[in-house]
N, C-alpha and C positions, 0 to 999 in steps of 0.2 A: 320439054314441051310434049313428048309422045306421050310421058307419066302423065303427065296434065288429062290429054286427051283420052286414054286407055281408063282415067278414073272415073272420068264424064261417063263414058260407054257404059262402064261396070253398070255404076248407078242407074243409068238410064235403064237400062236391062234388066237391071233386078227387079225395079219400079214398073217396068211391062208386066216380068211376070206375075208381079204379086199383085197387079190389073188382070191378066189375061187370063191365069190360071186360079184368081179367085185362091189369094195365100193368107187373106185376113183371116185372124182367129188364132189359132192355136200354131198353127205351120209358123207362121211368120211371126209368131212369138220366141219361137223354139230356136228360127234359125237366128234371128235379133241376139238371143241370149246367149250360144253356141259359139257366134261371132265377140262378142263382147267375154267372153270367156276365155276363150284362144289366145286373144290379144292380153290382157290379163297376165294370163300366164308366159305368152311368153314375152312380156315385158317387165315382167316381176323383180327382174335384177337391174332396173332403171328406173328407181322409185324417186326422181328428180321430173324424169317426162308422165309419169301414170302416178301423181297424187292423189290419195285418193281425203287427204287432210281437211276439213273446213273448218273453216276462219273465217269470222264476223268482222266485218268493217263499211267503209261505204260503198264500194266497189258493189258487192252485194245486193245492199238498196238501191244503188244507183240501176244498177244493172235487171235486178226485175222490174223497178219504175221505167226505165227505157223499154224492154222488152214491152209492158201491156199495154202504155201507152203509143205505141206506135201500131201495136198488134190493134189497137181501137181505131186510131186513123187512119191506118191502111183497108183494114176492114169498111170501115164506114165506105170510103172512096170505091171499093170493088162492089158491097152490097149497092151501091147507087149506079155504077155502069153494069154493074155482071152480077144479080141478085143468088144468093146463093141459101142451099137451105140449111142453116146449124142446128139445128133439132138430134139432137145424137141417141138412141137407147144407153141410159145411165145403169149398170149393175156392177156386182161383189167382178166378173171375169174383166170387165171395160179396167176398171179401176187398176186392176192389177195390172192388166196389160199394156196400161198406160205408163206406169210407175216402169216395169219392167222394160218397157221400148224405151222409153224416155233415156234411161240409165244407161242402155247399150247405146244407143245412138251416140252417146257422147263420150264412153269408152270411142267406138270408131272411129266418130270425125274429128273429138277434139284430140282424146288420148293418142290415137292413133295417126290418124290422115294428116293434121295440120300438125303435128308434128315431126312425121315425115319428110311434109312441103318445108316445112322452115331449117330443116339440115340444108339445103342446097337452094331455095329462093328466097326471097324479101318478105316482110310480115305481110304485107299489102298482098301483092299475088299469090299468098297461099292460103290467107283470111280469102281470096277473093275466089280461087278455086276450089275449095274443102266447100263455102256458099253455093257452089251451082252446082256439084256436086250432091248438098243435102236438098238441094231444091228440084233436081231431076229426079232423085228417088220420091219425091212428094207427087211428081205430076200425076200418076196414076192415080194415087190414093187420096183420093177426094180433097185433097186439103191442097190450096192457092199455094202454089209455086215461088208465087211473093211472098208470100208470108213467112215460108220455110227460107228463104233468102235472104230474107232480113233479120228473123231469128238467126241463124246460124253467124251472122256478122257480128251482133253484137253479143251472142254466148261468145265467138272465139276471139274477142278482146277484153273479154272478162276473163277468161282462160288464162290467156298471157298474162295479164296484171298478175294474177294470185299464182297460178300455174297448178291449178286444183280442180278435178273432175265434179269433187263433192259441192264448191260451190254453184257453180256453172249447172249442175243437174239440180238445182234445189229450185232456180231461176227458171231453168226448163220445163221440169214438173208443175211450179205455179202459172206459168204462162200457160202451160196446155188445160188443166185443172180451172182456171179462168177463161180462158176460150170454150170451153166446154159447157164450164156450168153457167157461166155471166153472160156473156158476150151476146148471146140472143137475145136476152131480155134487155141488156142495155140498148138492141138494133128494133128491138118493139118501140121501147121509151124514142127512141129518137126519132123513127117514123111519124110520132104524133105530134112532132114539132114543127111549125112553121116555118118559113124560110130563111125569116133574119135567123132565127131562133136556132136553125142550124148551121147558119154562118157564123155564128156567132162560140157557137159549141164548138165546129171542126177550127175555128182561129182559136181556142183555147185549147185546143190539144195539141194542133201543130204549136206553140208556143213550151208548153210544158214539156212536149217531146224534146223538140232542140234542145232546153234547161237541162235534161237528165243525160239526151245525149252528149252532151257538153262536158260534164261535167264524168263523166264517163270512160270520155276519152282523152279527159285534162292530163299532162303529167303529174306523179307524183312525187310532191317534195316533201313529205313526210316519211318519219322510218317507220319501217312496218315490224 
């Protein structure tokens, strides 16, 4: 439990400074990649927990279909109580450094952190810490808390299924790359819909979310 709570801290901490000290940009690209580097290396002679393999199957689809689809319902729900601006400056530095955080993030939490957690706790409570963990590092940095907590849940049970960095950061990168580039203009289009009209919209997304999540987190009885 002190591991637990000493990870929370870290996170939260780093997540300050890279609010308070103003680390967006280059700094906090550097340390991202420095971090995902280290770990890398020194888990290079454990090439069972740091896969870096990808493998196509439905885990995969299911797993970015769950990711946007929830990333749309959750959204919707926050843009309607807690309006938020996604207007982001698109360029050649954003891009990369999106591809490059994206990457290390999941060296970290998945390669590293919940990996960690699951030598000595249950899949549950370290899916469940490595989650507020990636979602404390979020609070500073503009981006909903939720969002990064609900990500993070269902990257690290696509994780465990495949037990692959490669796929889980493929799922990452199109989730954020869709939030980024879509997701505003999908919250223009739905602004201009009436009420059933968006009762009707958010009961077909909570519907298809459960389907992906479902299906997601079914067992698998097929050989892989």
């Amino acid at each position: 439990m002190l591991k637990y709570f000493a990870y929370l801290i870290l996170f939260l901490f780093f997540g300050f400074l890279d609010f308070y000290f103003n680390l967006r940009g280059l700094l906090s690209l550097l340390l991202y990649g420095v971090f995902a580097f280290m770990i890398i290396v020194s888990k290079s002679n454990n090439a069972a927990k740091l896969n870096f393999k990808f493998s196509y199957n439905n885990y995969l689809l299911y797993g970015i279909a769950s990711l946007i689809s929830v990333s749309i319902f959750v959204g919707f729900l926050i843009q309607y109580f807690y309006p938020v601006d996604y207007s982001v400056k698109i360029d050649f530095y954003f891009i990369i450094g999106t591809i490059v955080i994206s990457f290390a993030e999941e060296v970290i939490f998945r390669g590293y952190w919940l990996n960690k957690f699951l030598d000595k706790y249950s899949i549950k409570s370290s899916i469940l810490i490595a989650s507020l963990g990636f979602a404390f590092l979020h609070i500073f940095a503009g981006i909903n808390p939720i969002f990064a907590f609900i990500d993070c849940i269902i990257l690290s049970y696509v994780f465990l299924k495949k037990q692959s960095i490669a796929n889980v950061f493929v799922i990452h990168i199109l989730n954020n790359l869709f939030t980024y580039f879509l997701f505003s203009k999908i919250l223009l289009y739905y602004s201009s819909f009436d009420f059933w009209s968006k009762i009707i919209s958010i009961t077909v997304i909570i519907l298809v979310s459960v389907c992906f999540l479902k299906m997601l987190l079914r067992k698998d009885n097929d050989k892989q």
